[in-house]
N, C-alpha and C positions, 0 to 999 in steps of 0.2 A: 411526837417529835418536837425539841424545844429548839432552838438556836435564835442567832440573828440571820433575817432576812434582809439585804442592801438591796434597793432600788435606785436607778439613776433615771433623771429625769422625772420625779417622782410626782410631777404636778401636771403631767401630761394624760390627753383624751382617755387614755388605755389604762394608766398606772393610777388615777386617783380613784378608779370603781373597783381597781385590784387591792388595794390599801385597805378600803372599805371594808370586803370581804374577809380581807385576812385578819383585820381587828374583830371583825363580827363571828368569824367561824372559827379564825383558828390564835385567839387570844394568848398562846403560848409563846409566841413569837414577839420576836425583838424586833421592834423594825428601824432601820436607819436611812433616812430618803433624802436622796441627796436633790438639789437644785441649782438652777444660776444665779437666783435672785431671792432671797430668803426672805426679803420684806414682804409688804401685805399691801404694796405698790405695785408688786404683781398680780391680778387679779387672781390666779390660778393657783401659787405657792398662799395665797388667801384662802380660796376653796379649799385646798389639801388642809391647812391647819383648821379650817372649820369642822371637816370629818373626825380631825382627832379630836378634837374637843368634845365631837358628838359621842364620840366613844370614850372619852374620860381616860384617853390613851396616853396623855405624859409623861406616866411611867414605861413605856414601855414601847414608843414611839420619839424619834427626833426628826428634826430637818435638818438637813447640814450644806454648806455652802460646796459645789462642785464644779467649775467651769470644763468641763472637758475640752477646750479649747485653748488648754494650757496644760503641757504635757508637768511642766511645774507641778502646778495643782494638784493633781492625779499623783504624782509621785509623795508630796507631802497631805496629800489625805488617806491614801492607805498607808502609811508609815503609820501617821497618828492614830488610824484603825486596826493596825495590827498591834500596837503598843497597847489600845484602851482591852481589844481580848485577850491578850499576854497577863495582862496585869486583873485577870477577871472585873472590867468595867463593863465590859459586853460579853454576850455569850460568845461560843465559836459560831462561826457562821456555818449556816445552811443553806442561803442559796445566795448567789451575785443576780440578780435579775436587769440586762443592759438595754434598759429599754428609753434612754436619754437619746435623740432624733435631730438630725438637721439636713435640710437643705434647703438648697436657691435656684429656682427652677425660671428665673426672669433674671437676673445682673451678673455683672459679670464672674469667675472666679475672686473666693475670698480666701489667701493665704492667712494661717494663724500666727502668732508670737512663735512659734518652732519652726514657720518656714513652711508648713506644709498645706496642702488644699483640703478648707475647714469642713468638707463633707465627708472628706476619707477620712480625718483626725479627729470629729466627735462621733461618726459612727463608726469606727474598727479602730483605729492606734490607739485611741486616749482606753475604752474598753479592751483591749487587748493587755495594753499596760496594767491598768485597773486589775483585771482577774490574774494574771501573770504573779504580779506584787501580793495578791492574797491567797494567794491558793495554800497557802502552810499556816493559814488562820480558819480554815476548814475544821471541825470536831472531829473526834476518830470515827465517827459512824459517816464521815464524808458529808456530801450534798449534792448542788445542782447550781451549775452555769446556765442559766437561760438566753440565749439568742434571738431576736426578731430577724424576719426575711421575708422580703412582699415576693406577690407573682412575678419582677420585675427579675427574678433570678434566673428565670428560664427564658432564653430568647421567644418572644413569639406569643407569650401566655399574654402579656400586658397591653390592654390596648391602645395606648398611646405610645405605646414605645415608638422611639425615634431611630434610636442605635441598640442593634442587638446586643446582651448582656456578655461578656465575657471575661476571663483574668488573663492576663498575658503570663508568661514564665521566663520571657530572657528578661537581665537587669534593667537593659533598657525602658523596656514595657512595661514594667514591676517600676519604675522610678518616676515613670511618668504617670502612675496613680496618684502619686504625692505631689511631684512639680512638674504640675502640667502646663504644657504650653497655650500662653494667651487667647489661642481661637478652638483650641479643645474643646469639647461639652461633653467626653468620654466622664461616668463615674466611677467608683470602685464599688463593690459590695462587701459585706463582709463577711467570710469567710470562719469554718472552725475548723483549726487543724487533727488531723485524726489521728496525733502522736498519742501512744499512751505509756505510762509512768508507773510499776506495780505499786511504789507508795502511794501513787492517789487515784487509783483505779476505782475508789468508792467515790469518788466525784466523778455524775456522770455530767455532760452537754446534752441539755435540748434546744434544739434549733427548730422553727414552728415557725409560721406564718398563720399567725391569729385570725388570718382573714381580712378579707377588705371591707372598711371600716366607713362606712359613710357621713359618719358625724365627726368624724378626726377633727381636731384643730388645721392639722398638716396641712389640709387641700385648701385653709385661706391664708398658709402664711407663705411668704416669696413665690409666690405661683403666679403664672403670669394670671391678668383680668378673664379671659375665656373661661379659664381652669374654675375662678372664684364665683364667677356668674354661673358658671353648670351645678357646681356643689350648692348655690345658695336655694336657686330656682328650682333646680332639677334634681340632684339625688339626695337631698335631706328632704324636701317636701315627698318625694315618689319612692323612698327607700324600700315602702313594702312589695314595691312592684322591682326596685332590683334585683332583691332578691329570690325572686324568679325565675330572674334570668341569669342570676351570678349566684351561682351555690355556695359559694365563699364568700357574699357580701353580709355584714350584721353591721349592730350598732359596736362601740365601745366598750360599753355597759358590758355585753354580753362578752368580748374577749378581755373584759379586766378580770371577771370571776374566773376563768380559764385562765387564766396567769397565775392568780391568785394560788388557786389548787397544783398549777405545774411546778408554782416556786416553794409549795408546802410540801411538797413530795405525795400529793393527794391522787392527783393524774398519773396515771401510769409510773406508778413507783418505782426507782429505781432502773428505770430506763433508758435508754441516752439515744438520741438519733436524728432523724430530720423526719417533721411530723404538720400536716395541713391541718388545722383548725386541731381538732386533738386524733386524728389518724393518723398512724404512721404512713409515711410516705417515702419516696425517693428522689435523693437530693437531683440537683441539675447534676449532668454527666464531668463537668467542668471539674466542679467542685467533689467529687469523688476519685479522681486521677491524684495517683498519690504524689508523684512530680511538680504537679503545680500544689498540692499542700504542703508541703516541703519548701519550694520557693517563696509561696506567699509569709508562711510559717516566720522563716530565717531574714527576712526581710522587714516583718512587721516589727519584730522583736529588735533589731539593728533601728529601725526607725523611731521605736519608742524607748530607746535606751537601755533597754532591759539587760543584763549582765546575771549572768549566776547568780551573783552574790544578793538580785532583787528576788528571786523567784526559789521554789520549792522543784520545781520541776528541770529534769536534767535539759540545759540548753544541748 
């Protein structure tokens, strides 16, 4: 299998040992990695370009500038990417892999340049936009939407949770994922809707939760001090005794090669579903009621601009 592979957030814990791989095993691949900061000022989008170099990948890898924090952006970088495959500068794509991450778990809410709350609009609007605008840059043999989803999906599973997980379904509730009010600390998740489309039925979704990840970058950035001090002292130093106790705890390393194969169509080929480490599994009950995939659905899409005339898929 040939195509282009798009990573977002491409210089992150998980996606730079995913990179690695896919240079390393499956060299047929196009890869396109997007970031916020493309300089070498970031220590991280510096690592990423150090892996390509190791692999002598220029031809066949880029880095591309991506702020998901501007619904803007998003809109004029898949234009200019569906035009470079239009015009065979790239291949069709074969997988979207949305694995670009934020949040702020210490200050207050941060509203983006669109007006909306920056946790729910880099991890679901700006990515919902994103695959929505590309899905008719897909090859005819299809591909694969890849999704992340921590334990934090299921009320009850996470052990810090504060406020049990849930989606609302009236406007009101569904409005106030995006503009929340000042003393909120409600978040969103994200969401795949379970519409399907006979023209793009060979593009399947996999939704997975690669596991808890003990070396992440995540658990030192905007986390309150508590958080940074347990990770630094306690679960990097003790990781072989977490996972012990946490069947789902590994390093990065280990769920970047498992990305890597799920975004190559390696892993369970041609599958689509919602899957823990790489076993199928079964979504929160939330997220399976088809009322609230419908509401979240028609709402995201209204949020992030999306019209007909952006997307392949009937609105």
């Amino acid at each position: 299998m040939t195509g282009t592979i798009l990573i977002t957030g491409a210089n992150g814990s998980l996606a730079i040992p995913a990179v690695e791989h896919l240079l390393s095993q499956f060299p047929a691949f196009t890869l396109v990695l997007t970031v916020r900061n493309t300089s070498d000022e970031d220590v991280n989008t510096k690592a990423l370009r150090h892996v390509l170099a190791k692999h002598d990948a220029k031809a066949r890898a880029s880095i591309r500038k991506l702020d998901l924090a501007s619904l803007k952006e998003v809109s004029a970088f898949a234009s200019g990417l569906e035009t470079e495959i239009a015009q065979g500068t790239l291949p069709p794509l074969a997988s979207i892999v949305c694995n670009a991450f934020y949040w702020n778990l210490k200050g207050p809410f941060e509203l983006t340049e669109d007006g909306y709350e920056k946790t729910m609009q880099v991890n679901h609007l700006a990515h919902a936009s994103l695959v929505l605008r590309l899905l008719g840059s897909f090859g005819p043999d299809g591909g694969r939407v890849v999704l992340f989803v921590g334990d934090s999906i299921e009320p009850g599973k996470n052990k810090l949770e504060v406020i049990p997980a849930s989606i609302p379904t009236s406007p009101d509730g569904l409005e106030h994922l995006v503009h929340p009010a000042p003393d909120d600390s409600a978040a969103g998740d994200s969401l795949a809707h379970g519409q399907q489309d006979p023209k793009l039925s060979n593009i399947t979704v996999f939704i997975w939760n690669p596991g808890n990840l003990s070396d992440s970058r995540a658990q030192l950035t905007n986390t309150p001090r508590k958080l940074v001090i347990l990770s630094k002292l306690v679960v990097r130093p003790l990781s072989f005794v977490l996972r012990l106790m946490d069947p789902i705890a590994r390093t990065s390393g280990a769920a970047g090669i498992d990305t890597a194969r799920v975004a190559a169509n390696a892993a369970h080929p041609g599958e689509r579903g919602f899957f823990t480490l790489l076993k199928r599994d079964q979504a929160p009950a939330v997220s399976r009621d088809e009322q609230t995939q419908d509401a979240v659905w028609t709402r995201s899409a209204e949020w992030a601009g999306i019209t007909q005339q952006d997307t392949a898929l009937a609105l």
